[in-house]
TIMIGU-876494 format. One line per field, with one value per residue (C-alpha): residue number from 1; residue in one letter; z, x, y. Coordinates in Angstrom, 1 decimal. Example, Ala and Ser with C-alpha at 12.3 -4.5 7.8 and 13.67 -1.06 7.14 Angstrom:
! residues 2
resi <- c(1 2)
resn <- c(A S)
Z <- c(7.8 7.1)
X <- c(12.3 13.7)
Y <- c(-4.5 -1.1)
//
This chain:
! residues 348
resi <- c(1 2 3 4 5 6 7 8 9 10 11 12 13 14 15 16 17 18 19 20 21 22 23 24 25 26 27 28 29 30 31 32 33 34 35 36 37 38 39 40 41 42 43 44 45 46 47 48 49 50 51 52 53 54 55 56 57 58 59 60 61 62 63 64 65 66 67 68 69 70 71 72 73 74 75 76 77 78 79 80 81 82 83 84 85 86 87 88 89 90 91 92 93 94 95 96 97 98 99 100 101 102 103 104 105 106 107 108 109 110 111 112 113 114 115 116 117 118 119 120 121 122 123 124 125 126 127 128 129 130 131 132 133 134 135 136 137 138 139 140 141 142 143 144 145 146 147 148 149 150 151 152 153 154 155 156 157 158 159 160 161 162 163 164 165 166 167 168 169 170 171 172 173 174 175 176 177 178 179 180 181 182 183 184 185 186 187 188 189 190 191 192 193 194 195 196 197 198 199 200 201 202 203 204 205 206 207 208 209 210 211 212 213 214 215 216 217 218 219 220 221 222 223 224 225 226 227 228 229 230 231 232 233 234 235 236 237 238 239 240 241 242 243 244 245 246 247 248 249 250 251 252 253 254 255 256 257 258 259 260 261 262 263 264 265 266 267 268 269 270 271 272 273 274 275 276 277 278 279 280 281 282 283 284 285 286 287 288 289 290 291 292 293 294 295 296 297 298 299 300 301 302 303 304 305 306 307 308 309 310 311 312 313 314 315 316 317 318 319 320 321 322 323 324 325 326 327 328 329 330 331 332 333 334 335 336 337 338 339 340 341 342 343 344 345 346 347 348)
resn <- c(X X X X X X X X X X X X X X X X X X X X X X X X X X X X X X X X X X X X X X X X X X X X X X X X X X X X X X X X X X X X X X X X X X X X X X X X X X X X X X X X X X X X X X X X X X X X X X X X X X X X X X X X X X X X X X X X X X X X X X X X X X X X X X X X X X X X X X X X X X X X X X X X X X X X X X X X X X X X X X X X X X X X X X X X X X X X X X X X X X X X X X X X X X X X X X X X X X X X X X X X X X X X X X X X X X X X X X X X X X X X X X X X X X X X X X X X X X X X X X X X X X X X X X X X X X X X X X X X X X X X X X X X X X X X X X X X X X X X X X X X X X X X X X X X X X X X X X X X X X X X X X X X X X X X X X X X X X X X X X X X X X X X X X X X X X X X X X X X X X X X X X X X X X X X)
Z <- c(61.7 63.2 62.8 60.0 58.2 58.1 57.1 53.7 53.1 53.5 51.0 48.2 48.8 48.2 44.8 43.5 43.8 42.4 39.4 38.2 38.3 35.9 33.6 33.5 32.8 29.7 26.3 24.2 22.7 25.8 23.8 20.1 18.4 20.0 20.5 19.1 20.7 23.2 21.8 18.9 17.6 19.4 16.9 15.4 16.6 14.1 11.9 8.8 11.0 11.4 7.9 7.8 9.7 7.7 5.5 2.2 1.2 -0.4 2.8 5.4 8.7 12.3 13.6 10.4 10.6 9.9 7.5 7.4 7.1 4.1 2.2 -0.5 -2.0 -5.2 -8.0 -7.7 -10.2 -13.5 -12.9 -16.3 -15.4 -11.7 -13.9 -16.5 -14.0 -11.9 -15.1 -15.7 -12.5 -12.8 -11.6 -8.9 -11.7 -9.1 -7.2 -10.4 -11.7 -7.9 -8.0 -11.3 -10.3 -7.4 -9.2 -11.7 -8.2 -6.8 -10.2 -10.7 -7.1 -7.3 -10.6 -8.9 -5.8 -8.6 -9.9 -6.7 -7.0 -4.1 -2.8 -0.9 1.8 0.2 2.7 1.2 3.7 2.8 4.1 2.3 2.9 1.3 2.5 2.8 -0.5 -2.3 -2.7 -0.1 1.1 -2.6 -3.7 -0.3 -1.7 -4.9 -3.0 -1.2 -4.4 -6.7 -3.7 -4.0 -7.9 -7.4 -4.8 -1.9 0.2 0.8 0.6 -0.1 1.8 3.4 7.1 7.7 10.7 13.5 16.7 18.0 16.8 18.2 22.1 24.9 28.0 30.1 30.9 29.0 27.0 23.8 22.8 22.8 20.7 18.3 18.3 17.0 14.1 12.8 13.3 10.6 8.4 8.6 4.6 3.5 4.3 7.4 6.7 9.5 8.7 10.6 12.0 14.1 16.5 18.2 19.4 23.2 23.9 28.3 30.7 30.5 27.0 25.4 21.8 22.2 23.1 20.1 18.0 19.6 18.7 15.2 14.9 16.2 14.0 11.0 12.0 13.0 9.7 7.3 4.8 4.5 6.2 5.1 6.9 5.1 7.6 6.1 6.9 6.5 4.6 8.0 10.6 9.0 8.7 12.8 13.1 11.7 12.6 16.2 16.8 15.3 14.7 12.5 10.7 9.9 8.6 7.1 4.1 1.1 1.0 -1.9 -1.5 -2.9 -4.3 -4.7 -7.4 -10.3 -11.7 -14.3 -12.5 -10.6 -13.6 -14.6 -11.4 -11.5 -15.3 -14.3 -11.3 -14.1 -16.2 -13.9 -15.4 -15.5 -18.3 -18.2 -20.2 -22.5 -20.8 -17.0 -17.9 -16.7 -14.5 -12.4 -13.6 -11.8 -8.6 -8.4 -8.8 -6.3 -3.3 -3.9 -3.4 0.2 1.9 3.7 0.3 0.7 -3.1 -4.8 -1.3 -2.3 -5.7 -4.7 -2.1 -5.4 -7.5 -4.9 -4.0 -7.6 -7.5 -4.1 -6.9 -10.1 -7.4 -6.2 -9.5 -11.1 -7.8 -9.3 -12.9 -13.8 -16.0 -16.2 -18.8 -19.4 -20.3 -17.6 -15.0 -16.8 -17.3 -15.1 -16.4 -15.2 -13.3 -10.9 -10.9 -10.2 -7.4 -5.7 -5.1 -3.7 -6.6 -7.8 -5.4 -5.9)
X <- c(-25.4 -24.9 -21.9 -23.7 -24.6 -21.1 -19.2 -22.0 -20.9 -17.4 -17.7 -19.6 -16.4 -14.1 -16.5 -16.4 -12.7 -12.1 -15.1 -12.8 -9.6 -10.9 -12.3 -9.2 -7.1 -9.3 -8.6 -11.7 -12.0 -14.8 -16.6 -16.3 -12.9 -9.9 -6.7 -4.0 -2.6 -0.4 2.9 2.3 3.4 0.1 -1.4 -0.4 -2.6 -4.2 -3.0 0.0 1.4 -1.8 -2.7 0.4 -1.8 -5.1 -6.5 -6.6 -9.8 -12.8 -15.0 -13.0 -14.6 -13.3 -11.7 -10.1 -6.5 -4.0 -1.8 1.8 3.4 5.6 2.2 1.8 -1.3 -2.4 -2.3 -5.2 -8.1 -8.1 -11.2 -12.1 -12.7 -14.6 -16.9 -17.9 -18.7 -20.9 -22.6 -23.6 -25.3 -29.2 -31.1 -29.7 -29.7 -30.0 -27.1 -24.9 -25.7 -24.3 -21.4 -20.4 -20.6 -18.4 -16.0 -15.6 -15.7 -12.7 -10.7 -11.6 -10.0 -7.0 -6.2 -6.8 -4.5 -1.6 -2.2 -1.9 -5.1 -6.9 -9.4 -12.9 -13.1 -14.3 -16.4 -16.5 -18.4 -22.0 -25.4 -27.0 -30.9 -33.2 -34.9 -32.6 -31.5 -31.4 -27.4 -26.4 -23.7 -22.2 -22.0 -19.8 -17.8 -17.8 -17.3 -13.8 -12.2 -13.0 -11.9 -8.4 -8.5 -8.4 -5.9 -8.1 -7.3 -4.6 -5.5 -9.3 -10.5 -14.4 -14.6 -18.6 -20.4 -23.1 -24.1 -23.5 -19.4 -19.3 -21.5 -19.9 -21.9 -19.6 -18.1 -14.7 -14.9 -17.2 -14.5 -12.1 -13.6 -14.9 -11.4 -9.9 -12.6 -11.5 -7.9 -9.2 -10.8 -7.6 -7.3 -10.6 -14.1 -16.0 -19.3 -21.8 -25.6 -28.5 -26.1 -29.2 -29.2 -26.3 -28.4 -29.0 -31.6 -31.5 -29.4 -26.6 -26.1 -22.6 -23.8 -23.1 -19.2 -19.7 -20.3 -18.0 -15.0 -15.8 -16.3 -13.1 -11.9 -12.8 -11.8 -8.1 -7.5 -9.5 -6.8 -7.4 -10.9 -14.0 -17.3 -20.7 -23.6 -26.3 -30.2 -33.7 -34.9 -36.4 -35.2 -31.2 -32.4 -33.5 -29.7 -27.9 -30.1 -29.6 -25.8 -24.6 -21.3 -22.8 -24.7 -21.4 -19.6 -22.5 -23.6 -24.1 -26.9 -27.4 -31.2 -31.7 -34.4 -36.9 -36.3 -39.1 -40.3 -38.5 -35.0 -35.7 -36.7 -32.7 -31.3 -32.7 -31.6 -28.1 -28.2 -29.3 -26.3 -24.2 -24.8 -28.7 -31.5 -35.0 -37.3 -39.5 -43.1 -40.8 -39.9 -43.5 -43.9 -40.9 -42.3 -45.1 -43.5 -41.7 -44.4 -46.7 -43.6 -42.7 -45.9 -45.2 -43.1 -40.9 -40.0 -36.4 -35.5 -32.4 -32.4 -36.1 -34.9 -31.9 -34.2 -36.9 -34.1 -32.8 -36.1 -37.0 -33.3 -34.6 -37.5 -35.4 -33.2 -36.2 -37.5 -34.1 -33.8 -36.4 -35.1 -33.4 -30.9 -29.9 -28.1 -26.4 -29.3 -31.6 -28.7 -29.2 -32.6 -35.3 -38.6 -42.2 -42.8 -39.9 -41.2 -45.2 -43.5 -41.2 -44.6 -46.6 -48.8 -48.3 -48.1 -45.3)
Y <- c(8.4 5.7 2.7 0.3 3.7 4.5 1.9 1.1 5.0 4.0 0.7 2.9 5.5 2.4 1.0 4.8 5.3 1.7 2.5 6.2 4.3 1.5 3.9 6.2 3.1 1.7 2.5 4.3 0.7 0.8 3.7 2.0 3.1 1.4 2.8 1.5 -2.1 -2.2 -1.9 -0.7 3.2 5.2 7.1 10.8 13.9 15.4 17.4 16.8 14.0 12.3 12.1 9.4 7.2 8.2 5.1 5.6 3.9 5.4 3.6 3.7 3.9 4.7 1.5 0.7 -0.9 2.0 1.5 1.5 5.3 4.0 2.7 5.2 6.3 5.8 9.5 11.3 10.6 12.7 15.7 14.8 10.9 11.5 14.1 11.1 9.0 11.6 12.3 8.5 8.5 7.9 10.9 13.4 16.5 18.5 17.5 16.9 20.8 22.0 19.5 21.3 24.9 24.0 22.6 25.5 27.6 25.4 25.7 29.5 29.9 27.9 30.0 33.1 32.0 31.0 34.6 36.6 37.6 38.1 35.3 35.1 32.6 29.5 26.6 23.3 21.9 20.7 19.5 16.8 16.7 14.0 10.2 7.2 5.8 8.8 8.4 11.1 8.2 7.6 11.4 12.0 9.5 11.1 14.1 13.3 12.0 15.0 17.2 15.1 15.2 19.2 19.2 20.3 17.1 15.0 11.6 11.7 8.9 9.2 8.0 7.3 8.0 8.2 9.7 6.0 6.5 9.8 10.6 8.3 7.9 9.6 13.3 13.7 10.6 12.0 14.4 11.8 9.2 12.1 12.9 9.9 9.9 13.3 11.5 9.0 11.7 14.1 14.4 13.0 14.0 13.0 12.1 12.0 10.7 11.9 14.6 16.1 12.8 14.6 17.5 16.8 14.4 15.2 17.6 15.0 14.0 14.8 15.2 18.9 18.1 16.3 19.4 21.6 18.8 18.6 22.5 23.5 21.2 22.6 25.5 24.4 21.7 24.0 22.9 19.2 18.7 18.6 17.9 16.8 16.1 14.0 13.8 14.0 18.0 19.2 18.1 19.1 22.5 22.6 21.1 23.9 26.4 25.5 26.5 30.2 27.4 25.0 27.9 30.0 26.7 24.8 27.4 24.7 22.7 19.9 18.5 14.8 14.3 11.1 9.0 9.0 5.2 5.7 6.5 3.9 1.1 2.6 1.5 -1.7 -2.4 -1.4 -4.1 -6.6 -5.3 -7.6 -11.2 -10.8 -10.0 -8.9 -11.1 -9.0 -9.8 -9.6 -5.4 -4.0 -6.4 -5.0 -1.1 -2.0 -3.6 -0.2 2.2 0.0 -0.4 2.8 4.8 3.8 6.6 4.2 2.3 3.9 4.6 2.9 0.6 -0.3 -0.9 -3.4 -4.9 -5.6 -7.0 -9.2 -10.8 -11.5 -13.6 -15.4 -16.3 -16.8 -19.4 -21.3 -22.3 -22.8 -25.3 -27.5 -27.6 -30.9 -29.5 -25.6 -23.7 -20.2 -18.9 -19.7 -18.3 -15.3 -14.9 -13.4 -14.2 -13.0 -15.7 -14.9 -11.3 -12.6 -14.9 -12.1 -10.1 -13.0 -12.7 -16.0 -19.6 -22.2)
//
C-alpha cells in the first residue's frame, strides 16, 4: 500500500470516528420522536411512572407535548354511555356484536376476580382486518375508552402509528424510538396501521427490533397496555402468522367489513346533519354517485363518502359564488345541480 493509499484510509478512519460520535450525541428527534428539550424533566421509563407523562387525549400521537404530572384526567366514561354511542354507528354489526361479547367477558372476569374465583388469562389485544375507511381507526378509539370505562386502563388515550414512527435506519436506534412510543401509549392502546410493513423488507432492516420491542412489552405492562394492529384481511393474517410471538399474543381478530350503498347513503346524511340538507330530487342523485365511485375497489368507503360530500360543497360554493344575494336557506341547501356538477356531469 503505498503513502497516498494510506493516508485516504487514514481520513475515512477520521470521517467514521467523527460520523458514530454525532450520531451518539443526537437526540431520536433525528429518527421522528424527540426527546424531551434540553432542560426540561427527561421523560419517565415506562411503566406506573411513565403513565404520569402519558397524554390524555383520545388522538394522541407520539411527539405530542406531555403534559404536566399535576394535569388530572378527566372520570372515566359511563359503559352504559360508550355502548349507545357504539350502537349509533352506521354499519360494522359485525364488529359491534364482538365488541359486546367482550365487554360482558371483561365484566364477567372482573366479578370473578372480586369473588376469588379463579380466572383464565384474558388477551385484549386485537387485529383489525378490512380496506381503508372501514372505521378500524375510530373503533380503536372506541376501543381505549371503553377499556378505561371498565377499569382495564389507566388513562385511555390512543397513540396512532406506522412503520415510518417505528424502524430507524440504523442498528440500536429502532428500539429506541419504538420505545418512546409505548412510553406515550403506557395506559392507552397503541394502535399501529398496516402493522405487516414492519416485517423485514432486506437483511438490514430493523422492523423485526420493531416487533420484538413492542412484544416484550406487552408482555411486561400486560396491566395497562393494549396493542391493536390494523390492516388489509390477507396480508394481516401472513403478519401474525409469521412470529410464534405475535401469534400467542394476537388471538382476536374483528374483520371490517365494506360498507353497503345504503350504509354509506347513512354516512353521508349524517355529514349533512351538520348545517346541510339534501334537496328531494339531489337524494338519488348522491345514491347514485355512491354506488357508481364505489364499485371501484380503491373507492376507500366512509373516506370515499366524505370525499363525495366535500366535492358536491366545492359545487354548492361555486354556484352560490355567482348568486347576487344568498340566504339561510341557500347555505343550507344542496341541490341537484351541485350533485350533477360535483360528477362532471353537468358544465358551468
Amino acid at each position: 500500500m503505498d503513502k497516498k493509499d494510506q493516508i485516504i484510509l487514514q481520513q475515512l478512519d477520521v470521517i467514521r470516528s467523527m460520523t458514530e460520535n454525532n450520531v451518539r450525541r443526537m437526540g431520536s428527534d433525528f429518527w421522528g420522536t424527540p426527546f424531551e428539550s434540553v432542560g426540561k424533566t427527561p421523560a419517565a421509563p415506562a411503566g406506573k411512572d411513565a403513565e404520569k407523562n402519558t397524554p390524555p387525549t383520545a388522538d394522541a400521537k407520539p411527539g405530542d407535548s406531555v403534559p404536566d404530572k399535576d394535569e388530572e384526567l378527566p372520570p372515566p366514561e359511563k359503559i352504559e354511555d360508550l355502548l349507545a354511542e357504539l350502537d349509533s354507528y352506521i354499519g360494522l354489526k359485525v364488529v359491534k356484536d364482538e365488541v359486546h361479547d367482550l365487554i360482558n367477558m371483561v365484566q364477567v372476569y372482573k366479578l370473578r376476580e372480586q369473588h376469588g374465583l379463579p380466572t383464565t388469562d384474558m388477551s385484549l389485544h386485537m387485529v383489525f382486518t378490512g380496506n381503508p375507511g372501514t372505521g378500524k381507526t375510530m373503533m380503536a378509539r372506541m376501543m381505549a375508552r371503553i377499556y378505561r370505562s371498565l377499569g382495564i386502563l389507566s388513562k385511555g388515550q390512543l397513540v396512532e402509528v406506522d412503520r415510518s414512527g417505528l424502524v430507524a435506519g440504523y442498528v440500536g436506534q429502532t428500539a429506541l424510538k419504538t420505545q418512546k412510543v409505548i412510553e406515550k401509549a403506557m395506559g392507552g392502546v397503541l394502535f399501529i396501521d398496516e402493522a405487516y410493513a414492519l416485517n423485514g423488507r432486506s437483511e438490514n432492516d430493523f422492523g423485526q427490533e420493531a416487533i420484538d420491542t413492542i412484544l416484550k412489552a406487552m408482555e411486561d405492562h400486560r396491566d395497562d397496555l393494549v396493542v391493536i394492529v390494523a390492516g388489509y384481511t390477507d396480508l394481516m393474517d401472513k403478519f401474525i402468522h409469521s412470529n410464534p410471538g405475535l401469534e400467542s399474543r394476537f388471538n382476536r381478530f374483528l374483520l371490517f367489513e365494506d360498507y353497503t350503498v345504503d350504509e354509506m347513503m347513512g354516512i353521508f346524511k349524517m355529514r349533512c346533519g351538520k348545517g346541510y340538507v339534501l334537496s328531494p330530487d339531489a337524494e338519488p342523485l348522491v345514491r347514485d354517485y355512491i354506488a357508481e365511485e364505489s364499485a371501484d375497489g380503491s373507492f376507500g368507503n366512509g373516506r370515499g363518502v366524505r370525499n363525495i360530500f366535500e366535492h358536491i360543497l366545492v359545487a354548492q360554493n361555486n354556484r352560490l359564488a355567482k348568486m347576487d344575494s344568498v340566504t339561510r336557506d341557500d347555505l343550507m341547501t344542496l341541490t341537484a345541480d351541485d350533485v350533477l356538477h360535483a360528477r362532471g356531469k353537468l358544465d358551468d
